[in-house]
C-alpha positions in Angstrom: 447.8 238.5 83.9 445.5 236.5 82.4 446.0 232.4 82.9 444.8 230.1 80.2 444.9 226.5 80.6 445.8 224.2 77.4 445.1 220.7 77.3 446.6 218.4 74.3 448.2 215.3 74.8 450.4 216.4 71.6 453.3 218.2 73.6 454.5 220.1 70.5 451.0 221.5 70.2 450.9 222.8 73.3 454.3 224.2 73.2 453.2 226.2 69.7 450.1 227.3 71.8 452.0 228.5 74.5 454.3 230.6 72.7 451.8 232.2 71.0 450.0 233.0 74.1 452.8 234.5 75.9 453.6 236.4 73.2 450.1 238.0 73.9 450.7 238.5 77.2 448.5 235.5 78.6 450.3 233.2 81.5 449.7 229.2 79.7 449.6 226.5 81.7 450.0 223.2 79.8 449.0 219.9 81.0 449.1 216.7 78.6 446.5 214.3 79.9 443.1 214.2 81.3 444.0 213.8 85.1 446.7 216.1 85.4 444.4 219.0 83.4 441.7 218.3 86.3 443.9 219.1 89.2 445.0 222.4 87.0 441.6 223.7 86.7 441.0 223.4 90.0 443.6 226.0 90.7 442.5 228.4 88.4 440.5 231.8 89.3 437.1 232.5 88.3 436.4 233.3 84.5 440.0 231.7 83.5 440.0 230.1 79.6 440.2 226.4 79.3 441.4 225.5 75.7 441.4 221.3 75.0 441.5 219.0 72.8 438.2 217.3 71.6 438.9 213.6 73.0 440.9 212.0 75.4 442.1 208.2 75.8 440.0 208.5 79.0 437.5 210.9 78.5 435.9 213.9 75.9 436.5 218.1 76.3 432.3 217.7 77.5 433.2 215.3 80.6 436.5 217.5 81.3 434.4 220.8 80.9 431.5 219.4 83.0 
């Protein structure tokens, strides 16, 4: 199954997100703020999608990305 991590700090956002992914067969994982989407990714296999938000209080989608 494929794993797609969404980053949002709007929690009914990512809920929306995740039921439509799941509905397509993808395996969401959610994660609401900067730090905790970092330790995520770090879990995740090669070539999984990252989907984020554009800014975060503590950071951009660049910084998180790079």
């Amino acid at each position: 199954m494929n794993r797609v991590l969404i980053v949002d700090a709007s929690s009914s956002d990512l809920r929306i997100m995740a039921g439509f992914l799941t509905k397509a067969g993808y395996e969401p994982i959610t994660a609401e703020d900067f730090d905790a989407a970092k330790e995520e990714v770090a879990k995740l296999p090669p070539g999984a999608v990252v989907v984020t938000a554009m800014k975060f209080t503590v950071g951009t989608a660049r910084e998180f990305i790079n």
